[in-house]
N, C-alpha and C positions, 0 to 999 in steps of 0.2 A: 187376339194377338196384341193389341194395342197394350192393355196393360203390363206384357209381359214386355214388350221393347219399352215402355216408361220406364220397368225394376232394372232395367241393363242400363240406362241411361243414365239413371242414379248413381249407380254402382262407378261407372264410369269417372262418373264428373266427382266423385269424393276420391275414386282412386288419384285423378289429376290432381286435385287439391292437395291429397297427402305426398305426394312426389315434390309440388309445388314446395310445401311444408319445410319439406325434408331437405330439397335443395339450397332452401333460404337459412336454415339454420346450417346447414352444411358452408353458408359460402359467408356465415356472419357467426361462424361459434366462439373465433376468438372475444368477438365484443361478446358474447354472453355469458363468457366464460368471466370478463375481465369485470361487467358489470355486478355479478354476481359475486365474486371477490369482495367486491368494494362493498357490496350490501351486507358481506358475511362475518368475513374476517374483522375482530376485534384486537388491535396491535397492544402491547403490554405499554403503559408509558412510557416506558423507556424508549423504546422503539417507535412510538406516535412522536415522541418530542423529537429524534432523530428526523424523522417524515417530514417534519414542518418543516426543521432547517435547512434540509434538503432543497424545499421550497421545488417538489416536482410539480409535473404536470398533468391532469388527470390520466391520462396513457400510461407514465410512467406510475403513479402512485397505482393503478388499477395491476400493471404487473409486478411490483414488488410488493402490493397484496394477496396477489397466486402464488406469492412466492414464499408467503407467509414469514419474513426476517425472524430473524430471532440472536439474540446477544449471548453470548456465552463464556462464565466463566475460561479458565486455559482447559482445568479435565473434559468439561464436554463441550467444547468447542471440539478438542482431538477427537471426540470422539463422535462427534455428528459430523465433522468433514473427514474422519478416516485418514486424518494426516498420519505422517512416519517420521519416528522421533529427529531428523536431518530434515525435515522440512521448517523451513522458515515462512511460516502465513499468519496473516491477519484477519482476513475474511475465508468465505468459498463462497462459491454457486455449487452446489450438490444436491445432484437426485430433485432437480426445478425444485432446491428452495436455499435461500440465504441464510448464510451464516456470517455474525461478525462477533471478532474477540472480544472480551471486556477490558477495556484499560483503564487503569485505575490514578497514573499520574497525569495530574489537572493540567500539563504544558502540551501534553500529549492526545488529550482524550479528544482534542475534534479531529483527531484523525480516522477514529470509527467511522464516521457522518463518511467522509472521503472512500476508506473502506466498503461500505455499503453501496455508496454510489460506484464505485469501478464496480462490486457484485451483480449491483441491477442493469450495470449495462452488459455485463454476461446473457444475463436472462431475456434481455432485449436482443443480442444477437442471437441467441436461438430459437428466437419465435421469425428473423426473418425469413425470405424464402431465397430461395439460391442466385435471382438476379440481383435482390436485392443486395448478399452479402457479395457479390460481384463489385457491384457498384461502390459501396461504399470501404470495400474494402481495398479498390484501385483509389480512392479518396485518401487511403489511411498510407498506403505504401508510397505514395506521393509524397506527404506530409513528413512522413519517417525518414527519405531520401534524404528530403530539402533538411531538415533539423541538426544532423548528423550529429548527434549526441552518442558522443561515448558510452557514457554509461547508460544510456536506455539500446546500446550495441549491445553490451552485456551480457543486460537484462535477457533480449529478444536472442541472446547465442545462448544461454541457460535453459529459457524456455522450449526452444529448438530440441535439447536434450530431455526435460522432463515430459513434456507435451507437443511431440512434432505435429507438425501443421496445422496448427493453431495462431501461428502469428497475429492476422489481421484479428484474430477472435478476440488476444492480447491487449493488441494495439488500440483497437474499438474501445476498451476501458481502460488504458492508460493515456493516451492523446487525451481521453473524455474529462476523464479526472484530473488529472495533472499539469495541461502544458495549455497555457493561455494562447490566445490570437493567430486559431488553424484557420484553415480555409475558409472561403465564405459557404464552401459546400458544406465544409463539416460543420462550422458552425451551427447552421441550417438545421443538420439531420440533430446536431445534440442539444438545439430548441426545442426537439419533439417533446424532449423529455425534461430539462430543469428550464427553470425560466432563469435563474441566474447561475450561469455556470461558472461566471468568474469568482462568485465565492466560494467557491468546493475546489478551487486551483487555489487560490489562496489559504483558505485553511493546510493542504497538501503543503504550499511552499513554506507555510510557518512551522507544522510539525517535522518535516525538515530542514529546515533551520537551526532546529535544538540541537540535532545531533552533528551537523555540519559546526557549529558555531563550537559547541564542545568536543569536537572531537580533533578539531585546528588549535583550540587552544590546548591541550593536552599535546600535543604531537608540539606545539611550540615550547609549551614548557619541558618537556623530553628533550630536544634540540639544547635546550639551554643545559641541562642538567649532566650531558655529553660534554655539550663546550666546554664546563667545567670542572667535568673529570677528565679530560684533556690538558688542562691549563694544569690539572693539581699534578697528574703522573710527567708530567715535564718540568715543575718545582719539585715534586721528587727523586727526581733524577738530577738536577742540580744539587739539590742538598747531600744528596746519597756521594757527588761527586766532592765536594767543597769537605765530606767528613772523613771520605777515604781520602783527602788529601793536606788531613791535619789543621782545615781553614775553620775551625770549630767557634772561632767570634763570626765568620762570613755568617756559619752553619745556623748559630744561634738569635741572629738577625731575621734570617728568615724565618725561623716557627710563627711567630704571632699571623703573618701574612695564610703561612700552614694552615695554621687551625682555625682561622676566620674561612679558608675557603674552602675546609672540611666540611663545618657548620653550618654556611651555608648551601654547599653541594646538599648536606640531610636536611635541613629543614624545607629544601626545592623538594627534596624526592617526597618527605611525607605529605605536601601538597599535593603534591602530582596522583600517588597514592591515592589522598582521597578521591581525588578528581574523576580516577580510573575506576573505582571502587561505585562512588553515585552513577558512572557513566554506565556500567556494565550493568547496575540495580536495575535500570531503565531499559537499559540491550533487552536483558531477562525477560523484563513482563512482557516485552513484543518479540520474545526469541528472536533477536534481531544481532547483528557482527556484534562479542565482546571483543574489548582491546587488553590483547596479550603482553605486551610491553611493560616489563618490569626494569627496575634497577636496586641493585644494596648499597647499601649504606658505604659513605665512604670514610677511610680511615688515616 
Protein backbone atom coordinates (compact mmCIF):
# COMPACT_ATOMS: atom_id res chain seq x y z
CA UNK A 1 0.00 0.00 0.00
CA UNK A 2 2.89 2.28 0.65
CA UNK A 3 3.81 2.86 -2.80
CA UNK A 4 0.35 3.35 -3.87
CA UNK A 5 -0.15 6.40 -1.14
CA UNK A 6 3.64 7.79 -2.38
CA UNK A 7 1.68 7.85 -6.44
CA UNK A 8 -1.37 10.09 -4.59
CA UNK A 9 1.06 12.16 -3.01
CA UNK A 10 2.87 13.01 -5.98
CA UNK A 11 0.00 13.75 -7.89
CA UNK A 12 -1.06 15.81 -5.12
CA UNK A 13 1.86 18.18 -4.53
CA UNK A 14 2.34 18.89 -8.60
CA UNK A 15 -1.59 19.34 -8.58
CA UNK A 16 -0.66 22.25 -5.71
CA UNK A 17 2.13 23.44 -7.64
CA UNK A 18 0.07 23.98 -10.79
CA UNK A 19 -2.88 25.96 -9.02
CA UNK A 20 0.17 27.69 -7.30
CA UNK A 21 1.39 28.24 -11.14
CA UNK A 22 -1.66 29.29 -12.32
CA UNK A 23 -2.51 31.68 -9.41
CA UNK A 24 0.78 33.62 -9.66
CA UNK A 25 0.47 34.23 -13.32
CA UNK A 26 -3.21 35.00 -12.89
CA UNK A 27 -2.46 37.60 -10.11
CA UNK A 28 0.97 39.04 -12.28
CA UNK A 29 -0.36 38.68 -16.06
CA UNK A 30 -0.44 42.13 -16.62
CA UNK A 31 3.48 42.45 -15.93
CA UNK A 32 3.78 39.59 -18.45
CA UNK A 33 1.81 40.71 -20.63
CA UNK A 34 3.46 44.22 -20.53
CA UNK A 35 7.06 42.51 -20.29
CA UNK A 36 6.51 40.58 -23.21
CA UNK A 37 5.55 43.71 -25.25
CA UNK A 38 8.49 45.20 -24.57
CA UNK A 39 10.54 42.15 -25.70
CA UNK A 40 8.34 41.79 -28.95
CA UNK A 41 7.04 44.62 -30.44
CA UNK A 42 9.37 46.43 -32.80
CA UNK A 43 8.09 50.36 -33.20
CA UNK A 44 8.63 51.82 -36.95
CA UNK A 45 11.01 54.87 -36.46
CA UNK A 46 8.90 57.14 -36.61
CA UNK A 47 7.04 56.18 -33.77
CA UNK A 48 10.50 54.97 -31.49
CA UNK A 49 11.47 58.68 -32.08
CA UNK A 50 8.09 59.84 -30.89
CA UNK A 51 8.66 57.25 -27.63
CA UNK A 52 11.94 58.89 -26.80
CA UNK A 53 10.46 62.46 -26.73
CA UNK A 54 7.81 61.35 -24.83
CA UNK A 55 10.50 60.42 -22.41
CA UNK A 56 7.98 57.68 -20.71
CA UNK A 57 8.37 55.52 -18.05
CA UNK A 58 9.00 51.86 -18.23
CA UNK A 59 5.18 51.20 -17.27
CA UNK A 60 4.08 53.65 -19.56
CA UNK A 61 6.48 52.65 -22.56
CA UNK A 62 5.63 48.76 -21.68
CA UNK A 63 1.66 49.73 -22.49
CA UNK A 64 1.84 51.79 -25.31
CA UNK A 65 3.94 48.78 -26.54
CA UNK A 66 0.59 46.49 -26.05
CA UNK A 67 -0.73 48.98 -27.72
CA UNK A 68 1.25 48.72 -30.70
CA UNK A 69 0.98 52.90 -31.96
CA UNK A 70 0.90 53.42 -35.11
CA UNK A 71 0.81 56.90 -37.36
CA UNK A 72 -1.33 57.35 -40.02
CA UNK A 73 -1.76 59.00 -43.04
CA UNK A 74 -5.66 61.02 -42.95
CA UNK A 75 -7.25 57.75 -45.33
CA UNK A 76 -6.14 55.23 -42.90
CA UNK A 77 -6.10 56.85 -39.83
CA UNK A 78 -10.24 57.16 -40.74
CA UNK A 79 -10.12 54.10 -41.45
CA UNK A 80 -8.35 52.33 -38.44
CA UNK A 81 -10.23 54.49 -35.97
CA UNK A 82 -13.65 54.18 -37.76
CA UNK A 83 -14.22 57.93 -37.60
CA UNK A 84 -17.40 59.76 -39.27
CA UNK A 85 -16.87 62.18 -41.88
CA UNK A 86 -18.26 65.30 -38.88
CA UNK A 87 -15.74 63.86 -36.57
CA UNK A 88 -12.86 66.14 -35.78
CA UNK A 89 -9.80 63.83 -34.24
CA UNK A 90 -6.35 63.62 -34.09
CA UNK A 91 -5.61 60.45 -32.38
CA UNK A 92 -7.68 57.24 -30.98
CA UNK A 93 -7.38 54.49 -28.57
CA UNK A 94 -9.24 51.73 -30.58
CA UNK A 95 -9.87 48.05 -30.16
CA UNK A 96 -6.41 48.33 -27.23
CA UNK A 97 -4.43 50.00 -29.70
CA UNK A 98 -3.23 53.54 -30.74
CA UNK A 99 -3.61 55.53 -33.36
CA UNK A 100 -2.14 59.04 -34.17
CA UNK A 101 -2.59 61.27 -37.39
CA UNK A 102 0.27 62.26 -39.56
CA UNK A 103 0.75 66.00 -39.76
CA UNK A 104 2.80 67.18 -42.03
CA UNK A 105 3.22 71.24 -41.15
CA UNK A 106 6.76 71.56 -39.20
CA UNK A 107 4.82 74.38 -36.49
CA UNK A 108 2.41 71.85 -35.80
CA UNK A 109 3.79 68.39 -35.95
CA UNK A 110 4.92 68.07 -32.00
CA UNK A 111 1.48 68.04 -31.54
CA UNK A 112 1.43 64.15 -32.50
CA UNK A 113 3.98 63.41 -29.61
CA UNK A 114 0.94 65.38 -27.30
CA UNK A 115 -1.60 63.34 -29.36
CA UNK A 116 -0.16 60.02 -28.44
CA UNK A 117 0.42 60.86 -25.10
CA UNK A 118 -3.60 61.93 -24.10
CA UNK A 119 -4.01 58.25 -26.33
CA UNK A 120 -1.75 56.32 -23.89
CA UNK A 121 -3.38 57.65 -21.11
CA UNK A 122 -6.54 56.15 -22.55
CA UNK A 123 -5.14 52.84 -22.56
CA UNK A 124 -3.68 53.53 -19.02
CA UNK A 125 -7.27 54.19 -17.69
CA UNK A 126 -8.44 51.08 -19.00
CA UNK A 127 -6.19 48.53 -17.51
CA UNK A 128 -7.12 50.44 -14.12
CA UNK A 129 -9.40 48.56 -11.66
CA UNK A 130 -12.51 50.24 -10.53
CA UNK A 131 -11.12 51.71 -7.01
CA UNK A 132 -8.68 52.79 -8.75
CA UNK A 133 -10.59 54.79 -11.56
CA UNK A 134 -12.65 55.95 -8.21
CA UNK A 135 -9.95 57.38 -6.84
CA UNK A 136 -8.30 59.17 -9.34
CA UNK A 137 -11.13 60.10 -10.94
CA UNK A 138 -12.62 62.11 -7.68
CA UNK A 139 -8.63 63.62 -8.12
CA UNK A 140 -9.76 64.72 -11.77
CA UNK A 141 -13.38 66.22 -10.89
CA UNK A 142 -11.72 68.15 -8.22
CA UNK A 143 -9.19 69.62 -10.52
CA UNK A 144 -11.84 70.39 -13.18
CA UNK A 145 -14.03 72.23 -10.57
CA UNK A 146 -11.17 74.38 -9.29
CA UNK A 147 -9.78 75.30 -13.00
CA UNK A 148 -13.25 76.39 -14.34
CA UNK A 149 -12.23 76.86 -17.87
CA UNK A 150 -14.60 77.51 -20.32
CA UNK A 151 -13.61 76.05 -22.84
CA UNK A 152 -12.47 72.66 -21.48
CA UNK A 153 -16.62 73.26 -20.21
CA UNK A 154 -17.17 72.80 -23.71
CA UNK A 155 -15.07 70.34 -24.56
CA UNK A 156 -16.48 67.94 -21.58
CA UNK A 157 -20.48 69.33 -22.65
CA UNK A 158 -19.61 67.76 -26.44
CA UNK A 159 -18.07 64.78 -24.89
CA UNK A 160 -21.24 64.27 -22.66
CA UNK A 161 -23.05 64.01 -26.17
CA UNK A 162 -20.70 61.85 -28.19
CA UNK A 163 -19.48 59.63 -25.35
CA UNK A 164 -21.68 59.86 -22.05
CA UNK A 165 -20.01 58.84 -19.17
CA UNK A 166 -16.88 58.88 -19.92
CA UNK A 167 -15.84 62.27 -18.54
CA UNK A 168 -13.07 61.38 -15.94
CA UNK A 169 -11.92 58.81 -18.67
CA UNK A 170 -11.57 62.32 -20.83
CA UNK A 171 -10.36 64.30 -18.31
CA UNK A 172 -7.55 61.58 -17.07
CA UNK A 173 -5.90 62.63 -20.72
CA UNK A 174 -6.70 65.92 -21.00
CA UNK A 175 -5.52 67.46 -17.27
CA UNK A 176 -2.52 64.73 -18.28
CA UNK A 177 -1.52 66.35 -21.47
CA UNK A 178 -2.43 69.82 -21.42
CA UNK A 179 -2.74 71.81 -18.21
CA UNK A 180 0.46 72.29 -16.03
CA UNK A 181 0.69 72.52 -12.11
CA UNK A 182 -2.50 69.82 -10.84
CA UNK A 183 -2.50 68.49 -7.73
CA UNK A 184 0.18 66.87 -5.87
CA UNK A 185 -2.04 63.86 -6.09
CA UNK A 186 -2.25 64.00 -9.68
CA UNK A 187 0.97 64.96 -10.33
CA UNK A 188 2.02 61.89 -8.48
CA UNK A 189 -0.32 59.34 -10.33
CA UNK A 190 0.98 60.95 -13.94
CA UNK A 191 4.87 60.39 -12.66
CA UNK A 192 3.88 56.71 -13.08
CA UNK A 193 4.06 57.22 -16.58
CA UNK A 194 6.30 60.54 -18.09
CA UNK A 195 9.08 61.55 -16.12
CA UNK A 196 8.67 65.09 -17.71
CA UNK A 197 5.34 65.99 -18.16
CA UNK A 198 5.79 69.55 -18.23
CA UNK A 199 7.23 69.10 -21.64
CA UNK A 200 4.20 67.54 -23.45
CA UNK A 201 1.97 70.66 -21.88
CA UNK A 202 4.29 72.77 -23.35
CA UNK A 203 4.59 71.37 -26.60
CA UNK A 204 0.36 71.32 -26.35
CA UNK A 205 0.33 75.13 -25.31
CA UNK A 206 2.78 75.99 -28.51
CA UNK A 207 0.83 74.06 -30.96
CA UNK A 208 -1.93 76.16 -29.67
CA UNK A 209 -0.60 78.89 -29.85
CA UNK A 210 -0.36 78.92 -33.67
CA UNK A 211 -3.88 78.85 -34.22
CA UNK A 212 -4.88 81.24 -31.31
CA UNK A 213 -2.09 83.70 -32.41
CA UNK A 214 -3.59 83.49 -36.15
CA UNK A 215 -6.65 83.25 -35.72
CA UNK A 216 -6.68 86.85 -33.35
CA UNK A 217 -4.85 88.24 -35.82
CA UNK A 218 -7.28 87.59 -38.62
CA UNK A 219 -10.39 88.39 -36.70
CA UNK A 220 -8.30 91.84 -36.02
CA UNK A 221 -7.53 92.40 -39.37
CA UNK A 222 -11.49 91.73 -40.25
CA UNK A 223 -12.33 94.26 -37.39
CA UNK A 224 -10.28 96.79 -39.25
CA UNK A 225 -11.56 96.01 -42.76
CA UNK A 226 -15.33 96.59 -41.21
CA UNK A 227 -14.16 99.89 -39.59
CA UNK A 228 -13.50 100.81 -42.97
CA UNK A 229 -16.12 99.97 -44.91
CA UNK A 230 -18.07 101.85 -42.34
CA UNK A 231 -15.99 104.99 -42.58
CA UNK A 232 -16.25 104.65 -46.74
CA UNK A 233 -20.47 103.90 -46.82
CA UNK A 234 -20.63 107.19 -44.45
CA UNK A 235 -18.22 109.26 -47.09
CA UNK A 236 -20.51 107.92 -49.49
CA UNK A 237 -23.27 109.09 -48.26
CA UNK A 238 -21.85 112.37 -47.93
CA UNK A 239 -20.75 112.72 -51.24
CA UNK A 240 -23.90 111.14 -52.74
CA UNK A 241 -25.51 114.16 -50.61
CA UNK A 242 -23.01 117.17 -51.44
CA UNK A 243 -23.91 115.91 -55.63
CA UNK A 244 -27.62 115.75 -55.17
CA UNK A 245 -27.17 119.07 -53.90
CA UNK A 246 -25.15 120.68 -56.80
CA UNK A 247 -21.96 121.05 -54.29
CA UNK A 248 -19.88 119.19 -57.09
CA UNK A 249 -16.41 121.28 -56.16
CA UNK A 250 -17.28 119.97 -52.29
CA UNK A 251 -18.14 116.51 -54.33
CA UNK A 252 -14.88 116.55 -56.17
CA UNK A 253 -12.58 117.33 -53.04
CA UNK A 254 -13.57 114.33 -51.68
CA UNK A 255 -12.74 111.43 -54.46
CA UNK A 256 -8.97 111.21 -53.82
CA UNK A 257 -9.76 110.75 -50.03
CA UNK A 258 -12.67 107.98 -51.97
CA UNK A 259 -10.32 106.08 -53.52
CA UNK A 260 -7.38 105.96 -51.23
CA UNK A 261 -9.72 104.36 -48.82
CA UNK A 262 -11.32 102.11 -51.41
CA UNK A 263 -7.66 100.87 -52.07
CA UNK A 264 -6.99 100.32 -49.12
CA UNK A 265 -10.35 98.71 -47.71
CA UNK A 266 -8.78 95.90 -51.07
CA UNK A 267 -5.57 95.60 -50.48
CA UNK A 268 -6.70 94.81 -46.38
CA UNK A 269 -9.19 92.31 -47.76
CA UNK A 270 -6.56 90.45 -50.12
CA UNK A 271 -4.44 90.21 -46.90
CA UNK A 272 -6.84 88.92 -44.83
CA UNK A 273 -7.79 86.47 -47.71
CA UNK A 274 -4.48 85.12 -47.66
CA UNK A 275 -4.26 84.86 -44.13
CA UNK A 276 -7.71 82.97 -44.12
CA UNK A 277 -6.74 80.83 -46.93
CA UNK A 278 -2.95 79.53 -45.06
CA UNK A 279 -5.21 79.35 -41.93
CA UNK A 280 -7.91 77.05 -43.22
CA UNK A 281 -4.76 74.88 -45.31
CA UNK A 282 -3.68 74.12 -41.64
CA UNK A 283 -7.62 73.69 -40.17
CA UNK A 284 -7.63 70.96 -43.07
CA UNK A 285 -4.76 68.73 -42.54
CA UNK A 286 -5.95 68.46 -38.59
CA UNK A 287 -9.78 68.70 -39.73
CA UNK A 288 -9.80 71.08 -37.38
CA UNK A 289 -12.71 74.89 -37.19
CA UNK A 290 -12.15 76.48 -40.78
CA UNK A 291 -12.82 80.38 -40.59
CA UNK A 292 -15.81 81.29 -42.74
CA UNK A 293 -15.66 85.02 -42.73
CA UNK A 294 -15.37 86.57 -45.94
CA UNK A 295 -15.64 90.18 -47.43
CA UNK A 296 -15.69 91.73 -51.40
CA UNK A 297 -14.11 94.05 -52.53
CA UNK A 298 -14.98 97.39 -52.05
CA UNK A 299 -15.98 100.08 -54.64
Amino acid sequence: MSPKRQFFGARNVAEIVIVVLLGLVALNYQTILDDYALATFHPSDQVAAMITRLDLTNQAKAVMYRAQPQIDDKNTFNADCETQPHELELGCYFRGRVYTLQIDNASLAPEMDVVSAHELLHAEWARMDPQQRKTVGSELEGEYAQLNDPNLKQRMAEYAQTEPGEQDNELHSILGTEYPNLTPQLEAHYADFFNDRVQIVAEHADYQSVFDARASQLATDLAQIRAEKAQLATLNNQMEGLKAGGQIAAYNALVPRQNNLVDDINGRIVVYQQGVDEYNALSKSLDSQAITDTETSAQ
